[in-house]
C-alpha positions in Angstrom: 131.0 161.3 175.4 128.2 161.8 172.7 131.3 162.6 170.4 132.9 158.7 170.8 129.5 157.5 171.1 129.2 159.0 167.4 132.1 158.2 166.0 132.1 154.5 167.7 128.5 154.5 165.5 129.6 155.6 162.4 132.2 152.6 162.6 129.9 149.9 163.6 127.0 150.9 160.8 130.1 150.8 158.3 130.9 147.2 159.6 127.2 146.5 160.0 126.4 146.8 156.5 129.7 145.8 154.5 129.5 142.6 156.4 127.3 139.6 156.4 124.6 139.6 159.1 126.4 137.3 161.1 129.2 139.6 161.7 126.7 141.9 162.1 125.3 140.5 165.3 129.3 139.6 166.6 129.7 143.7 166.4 126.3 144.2 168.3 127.4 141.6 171.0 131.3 143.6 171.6 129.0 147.0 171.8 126.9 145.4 174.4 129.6 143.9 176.4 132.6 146.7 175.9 130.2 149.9 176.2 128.2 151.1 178.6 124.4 151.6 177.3 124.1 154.6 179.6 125.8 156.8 177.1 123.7 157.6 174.6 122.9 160.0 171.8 118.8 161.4 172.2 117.0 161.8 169.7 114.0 163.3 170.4 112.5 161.9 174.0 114.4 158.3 173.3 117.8 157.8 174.0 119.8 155.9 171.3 122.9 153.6 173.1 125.3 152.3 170.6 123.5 148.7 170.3 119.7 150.5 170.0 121.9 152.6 166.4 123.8 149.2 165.6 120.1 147.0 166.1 118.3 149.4 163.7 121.6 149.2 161.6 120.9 145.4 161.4 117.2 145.2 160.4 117.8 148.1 157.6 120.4 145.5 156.5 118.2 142.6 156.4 115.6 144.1 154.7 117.3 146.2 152.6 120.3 144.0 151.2 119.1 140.5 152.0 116.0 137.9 151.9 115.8 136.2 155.4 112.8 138.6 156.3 110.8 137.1 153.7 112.2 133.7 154.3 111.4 133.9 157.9 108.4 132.5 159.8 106.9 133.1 162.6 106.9 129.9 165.5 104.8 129.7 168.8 107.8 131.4 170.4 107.6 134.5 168.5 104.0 135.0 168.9 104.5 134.8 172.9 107.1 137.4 172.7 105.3 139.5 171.1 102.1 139.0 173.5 104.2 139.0 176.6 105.0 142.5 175.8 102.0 143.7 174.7 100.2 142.8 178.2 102.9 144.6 179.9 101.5 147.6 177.5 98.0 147.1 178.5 98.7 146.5 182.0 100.8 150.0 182.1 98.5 152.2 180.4 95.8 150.7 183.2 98.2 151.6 186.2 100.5 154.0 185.1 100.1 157.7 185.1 101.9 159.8 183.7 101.3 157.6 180.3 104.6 159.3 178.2 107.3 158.3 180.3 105.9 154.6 180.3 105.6 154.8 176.7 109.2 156.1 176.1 110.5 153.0 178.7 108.6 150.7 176.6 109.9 152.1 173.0 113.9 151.6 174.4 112.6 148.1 175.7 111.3 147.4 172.2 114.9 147.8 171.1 116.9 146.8 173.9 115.0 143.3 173.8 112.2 142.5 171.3 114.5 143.4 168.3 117.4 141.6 169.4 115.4 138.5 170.0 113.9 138.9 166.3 117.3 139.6 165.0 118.9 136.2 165.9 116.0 134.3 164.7 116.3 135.8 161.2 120.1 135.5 160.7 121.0 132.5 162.6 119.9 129.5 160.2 122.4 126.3 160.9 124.7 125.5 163.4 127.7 126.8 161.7 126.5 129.8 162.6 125.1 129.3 166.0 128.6 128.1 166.9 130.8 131.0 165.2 128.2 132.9 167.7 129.3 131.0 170.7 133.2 131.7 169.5 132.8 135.2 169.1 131.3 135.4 172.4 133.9 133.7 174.3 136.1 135.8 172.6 134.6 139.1 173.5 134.0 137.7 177.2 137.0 136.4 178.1 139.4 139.7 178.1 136.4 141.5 179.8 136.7 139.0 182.6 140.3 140.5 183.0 139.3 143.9 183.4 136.6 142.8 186.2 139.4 141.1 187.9 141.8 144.1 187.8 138.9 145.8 189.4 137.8 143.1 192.1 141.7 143.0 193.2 142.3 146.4 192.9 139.3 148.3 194.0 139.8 150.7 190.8 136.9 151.5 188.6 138.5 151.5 184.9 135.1 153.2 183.8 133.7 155.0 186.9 134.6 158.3 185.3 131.6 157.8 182.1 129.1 157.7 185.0 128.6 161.1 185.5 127.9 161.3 181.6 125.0 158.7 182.4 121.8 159.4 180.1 119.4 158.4 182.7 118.8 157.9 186.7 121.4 156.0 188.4 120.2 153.2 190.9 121.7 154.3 194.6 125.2 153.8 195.9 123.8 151.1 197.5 121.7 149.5 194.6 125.4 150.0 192.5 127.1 148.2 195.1 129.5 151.4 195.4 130.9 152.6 198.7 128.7 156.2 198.9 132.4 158.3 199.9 135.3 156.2 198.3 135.3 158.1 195.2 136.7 155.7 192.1 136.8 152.9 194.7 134.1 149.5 194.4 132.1 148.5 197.6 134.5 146.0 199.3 133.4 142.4 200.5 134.9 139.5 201.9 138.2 141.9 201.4 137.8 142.3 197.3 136.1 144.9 195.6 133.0 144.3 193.3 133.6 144.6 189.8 131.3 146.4 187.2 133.7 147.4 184.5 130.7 148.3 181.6 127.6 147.6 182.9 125.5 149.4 185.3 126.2 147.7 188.5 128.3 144.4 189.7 125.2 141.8 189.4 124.7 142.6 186.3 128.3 141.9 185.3 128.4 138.9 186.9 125.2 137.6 185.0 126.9 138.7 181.8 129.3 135.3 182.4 127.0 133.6 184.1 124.7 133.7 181.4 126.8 133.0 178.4 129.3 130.4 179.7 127.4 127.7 180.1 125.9 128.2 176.8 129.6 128.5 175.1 130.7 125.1 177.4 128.7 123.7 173.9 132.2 124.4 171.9 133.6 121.9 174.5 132.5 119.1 172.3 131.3 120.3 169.1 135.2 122.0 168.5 137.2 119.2 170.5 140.6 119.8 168.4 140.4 124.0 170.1 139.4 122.5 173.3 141.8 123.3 175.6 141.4 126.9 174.2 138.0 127.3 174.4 138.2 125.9 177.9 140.5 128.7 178.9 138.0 131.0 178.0 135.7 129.3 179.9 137.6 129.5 182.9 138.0 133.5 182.8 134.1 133.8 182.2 134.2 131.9 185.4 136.4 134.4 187.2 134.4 137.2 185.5 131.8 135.9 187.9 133.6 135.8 190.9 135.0 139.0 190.2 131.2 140.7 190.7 131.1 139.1 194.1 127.6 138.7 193.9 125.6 136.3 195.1 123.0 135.9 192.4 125.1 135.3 189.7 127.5 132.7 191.4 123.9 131.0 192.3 122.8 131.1 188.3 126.7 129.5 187.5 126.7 126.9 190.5 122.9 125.9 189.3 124.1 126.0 185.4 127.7 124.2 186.5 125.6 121.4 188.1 123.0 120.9 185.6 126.2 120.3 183.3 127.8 118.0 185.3 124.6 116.0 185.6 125.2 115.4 181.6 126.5 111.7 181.9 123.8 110.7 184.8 121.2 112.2 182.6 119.0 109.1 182.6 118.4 110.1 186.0 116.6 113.4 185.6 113.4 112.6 186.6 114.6 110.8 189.8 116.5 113.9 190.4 113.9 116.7 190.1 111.8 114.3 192.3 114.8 114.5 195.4 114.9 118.1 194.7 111.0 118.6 194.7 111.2 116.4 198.2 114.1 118.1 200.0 112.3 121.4 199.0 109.1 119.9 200.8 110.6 118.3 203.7 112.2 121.9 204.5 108.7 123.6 204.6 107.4 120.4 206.7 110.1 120.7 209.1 111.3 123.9 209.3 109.5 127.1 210.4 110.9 128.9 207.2 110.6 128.6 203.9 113.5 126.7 202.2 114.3 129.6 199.8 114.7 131.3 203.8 117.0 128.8 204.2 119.1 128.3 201.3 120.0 132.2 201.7 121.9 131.1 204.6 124.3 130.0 201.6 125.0 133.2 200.3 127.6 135.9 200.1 125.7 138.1 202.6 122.9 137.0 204.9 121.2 140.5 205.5 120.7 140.8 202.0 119.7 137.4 201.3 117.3 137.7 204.7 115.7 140.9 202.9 114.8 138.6 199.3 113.0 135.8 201.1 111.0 138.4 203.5 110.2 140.1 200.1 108.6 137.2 198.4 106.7 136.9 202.5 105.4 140.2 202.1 104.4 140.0 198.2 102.7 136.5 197.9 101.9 135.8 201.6 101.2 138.8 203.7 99.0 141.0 201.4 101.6 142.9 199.1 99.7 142.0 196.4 96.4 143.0 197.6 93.8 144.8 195.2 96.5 144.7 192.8 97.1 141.0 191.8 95.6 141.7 188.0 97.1 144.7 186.2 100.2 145.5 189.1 101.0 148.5 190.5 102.5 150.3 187.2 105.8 151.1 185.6 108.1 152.9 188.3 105.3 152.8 190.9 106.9 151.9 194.8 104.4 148.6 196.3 105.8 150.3 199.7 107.1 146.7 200.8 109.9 148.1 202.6 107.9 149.3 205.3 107.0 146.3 205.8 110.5 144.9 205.8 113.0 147.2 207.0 111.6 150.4 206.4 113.8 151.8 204.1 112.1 154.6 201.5 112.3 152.6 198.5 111.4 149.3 197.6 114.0 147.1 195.7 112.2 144.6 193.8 115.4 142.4 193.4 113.5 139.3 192.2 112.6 139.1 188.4 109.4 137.3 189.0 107.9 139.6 191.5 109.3 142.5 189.2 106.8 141.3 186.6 104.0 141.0 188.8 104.6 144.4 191.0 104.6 146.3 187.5 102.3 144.4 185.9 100.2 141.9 187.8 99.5 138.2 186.7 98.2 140.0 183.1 102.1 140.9 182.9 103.2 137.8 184.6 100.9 134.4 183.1 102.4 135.2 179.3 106.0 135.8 180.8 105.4 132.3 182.6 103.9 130.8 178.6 106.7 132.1 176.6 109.1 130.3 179.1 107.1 127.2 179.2 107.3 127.0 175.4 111.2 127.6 175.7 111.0 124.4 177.5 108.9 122.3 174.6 111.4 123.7 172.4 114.8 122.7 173.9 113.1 119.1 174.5 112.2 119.0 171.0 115.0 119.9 169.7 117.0 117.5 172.5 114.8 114.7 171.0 115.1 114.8 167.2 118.9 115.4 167.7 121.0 112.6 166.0 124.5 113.4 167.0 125.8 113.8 170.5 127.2 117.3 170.6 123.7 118.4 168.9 122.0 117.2 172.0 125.4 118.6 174.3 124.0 122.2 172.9 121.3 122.1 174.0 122.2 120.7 177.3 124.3 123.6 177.6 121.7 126.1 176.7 119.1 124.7 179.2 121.7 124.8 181.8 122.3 128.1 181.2 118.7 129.1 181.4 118.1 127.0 184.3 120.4 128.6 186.3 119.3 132.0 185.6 115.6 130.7 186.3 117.0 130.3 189.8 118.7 133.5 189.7 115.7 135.2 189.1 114.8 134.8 192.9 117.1 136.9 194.0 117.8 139.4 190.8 115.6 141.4 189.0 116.9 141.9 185.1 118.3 145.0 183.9 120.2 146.5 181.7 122.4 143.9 179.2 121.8 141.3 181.1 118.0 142.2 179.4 119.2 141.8 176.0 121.3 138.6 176.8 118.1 137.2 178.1 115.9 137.3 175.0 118.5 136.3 172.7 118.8 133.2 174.6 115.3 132.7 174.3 115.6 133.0 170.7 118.4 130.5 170.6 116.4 128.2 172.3 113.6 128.9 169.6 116.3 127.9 166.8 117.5 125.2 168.6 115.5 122.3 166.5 116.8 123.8 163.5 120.1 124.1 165.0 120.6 120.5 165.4 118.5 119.3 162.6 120.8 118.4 159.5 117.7 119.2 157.0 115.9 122.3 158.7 111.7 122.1 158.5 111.6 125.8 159.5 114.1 128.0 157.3 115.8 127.5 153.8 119.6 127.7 153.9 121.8 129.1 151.6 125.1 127.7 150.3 126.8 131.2 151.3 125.3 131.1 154.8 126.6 127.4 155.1 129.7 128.4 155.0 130.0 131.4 157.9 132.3 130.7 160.7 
């Protein structure tokens, strides 16, 4: 497979750079979605996936054939990316031992996330290009959704056979959601098969939809004369969800698909997050469970839902965290939970919050919880100095989509593209006032750029 992977390289660096930058990211979103980042070309002790060669394709572009790095400037948002990551550096190199393999995880991170993030803030200046973004995206989702649905009703793995060309360690039959003995065959439930086409395992397919659909539901009234089209796209991302059957992406697209629906009675937020807030409370009042214990009752599977709220028990309120509340335990270092839950050998940190802080302790987790908080200011910002309607329906649909994965992250821990996803929708949300500004503060806009998409 290093042969296609090659080849596939040699196409996408040719479209990278005889394209504008725009294009450029469109090509790096079809890589992420349509090939598997476990099949890669090393160089050296660092693995190169497709979107790593197409991402360092797309900065020597920038810098080499255009002016947005020099017209570019850093915001608040940036500079919290940046020191969320470093504290995950300096937490590591306290906990972790060896120190290479930690260094080599954090190099791929740097390109599966930090670079991606720093690429859409440079080449997405206006809103014609934010929303040729969103139809690309719907474009490249929607078929995909097809082939997880072929494999949800069918039970047949269209890329099961790349696995065994896989770069690194694969998670556990278990972890994949993969019956350990039915060869090509998907781990049944509720009589369908769980889909994971692409991507590493069927979670992590079924974030890919959850993540971006909500976001694209913003072509729903910005392009109202396609919108019967781009609704039908919408729909298979939907489907693309189901088809994971899993629980923690139907959770972030039931959260997101409310949060959109509350669009007309928006007047009402604050009265909202207050019955929320109380129902929350009056569970822990009245209940002898936690009501994150409860609403697991909800989901697709009980045991596993039973074994993420005994996890956060264990972590926060029974000790897990004890002598190691600081700097974490280290990169790829077992907190030995499980014993404590249902004694299995290995831990499964499937919640992203408590991912961060096993790893790398509240000096990890505090500048992950700022660089959020300012994706808040932003989006309110930039829902505040909107003028039009469908400016402030974008970034509805953006928080939306980030609040549901916010809930998500109870019960998931990100990996893989879902990663990537992730930190380019931070990045939209630190666009976002220029996005819906008609005369933007930030960035200078040429008349060529105006005219993409």
């Amino acid at each position: 497979m290093q042969g296609i992977t090659l080849l596939l390289s040699v196409v996408a660096i040719a479209g990278v750079f005889f394209l504008q930058p725009i294009y450029g990211l469109i090509v790096y979103l079809a890589a992420l979605a349509w090939y598997p980042p476990y099949l890669t070309l090393p160089v050296g002790t660092i693995d190169f996936s497709l979107c790593r060669i197409i991402i360092l394709i797309i900065f020597a572009k920038l810098f080499l054939q255009t002016d947005l790095p020099r017209r570019f400037s850093l915001i608040w948002l940036d500079k919290l990316v940046i020191i969320c990551f470093a504290a995950q550096i300096v937490a590591g190199v306290i906990r972790t031992r060896p120190l290479m393999p930690f260094f080599e995880n954090r190099a791929g991170e740097i390109f599966d996330t930090v670079l991606p993030y720093f690429a859409v803030r440079m080449v997405v200046t206006n809103k014609h290009q934010y929303l040729f973004m969103l139809k690309a995206i719907t474009l490249i989702a929607a078929p995909l959704a097809l082939v997880g649905l072929y494999e949800c009703f069918t039970g047949d793995s269209v890329c099961m056979f790349m696995r065994e060309y896989n770069a690194w360690k694969m998670p556990t039959a278990d972890e994949l959601g993969w019956k350990p003995s039915a060869g090509p065959e998907l781990a049944a439930r509720r009589g369908l098969f769980r889909a994971s086409v692409t991507f590493p395992m069927s979670i992590m397919f079924g974030l890919f939809f959850a993540m971006f659909g909500p976001i694209c539901a913003g072509l729903l009234r910005t392009e109202k004369q396609k919108r019967l089209l781009y609704s039908g796209g919408l729909v298979l991302m939907g489907l693309g969800v189901f088809s994971s059957m899993s629980s923690g992406p139907m959770l972030a697209a039931v959260v997101a698909i409310l949060f959109l629906g509350f669009w007309r009675y928006r007047k009402y937020g604050k009265v909202a997050v207050a019955v929320v807030a109380l129902g929350c409370g009056t569970v822990e009042i009245i209940s002898n469970r936690h009501f994150y214990d409860v609403l697991g009752r909800f989901t697709l599977n009980r045991k596993t839902a039973w074994y993420r709220s005994k996890l956060i028990d264990v972590a926060l309120f029974e000790g897990g965290m004890s002598g190691h509340w600081l700097t974490g335990y280290g990169y790829n270092v077992d907190p030995g939970w499980c014993a404590r839950i249902d004694g299995r050998r290995h831990t499964s940190v499937v919640n992203h919050y408590l991912s961060v802080l096993c790893r790398y302790g509240l000096v990890g987790l505090i500048p992950f919880f700022a660089m959020n908080i300012e994706v808040i200011k932003r989006l309110l910002w930039a829902y505040k100095v909107s003028i039009l309607d469908s400016d402030r329906w974008l970034v509805w649909c953006l928080s939306a989509s980030l609040l549901g994965l916010a809930a998500a992250f109870v019960s998931v821990a990100l990996f893989g593209q879902p990663s990537t996803i992730y930190y380019m929708m931070v990045a939209f949300a630190g666009l976002m006032p220029i996005i819906v500004t008609k005369k933007p503060k930030f960035t200078s806009i040429s008349a060529e750029s105006l005219e993409m998409g």
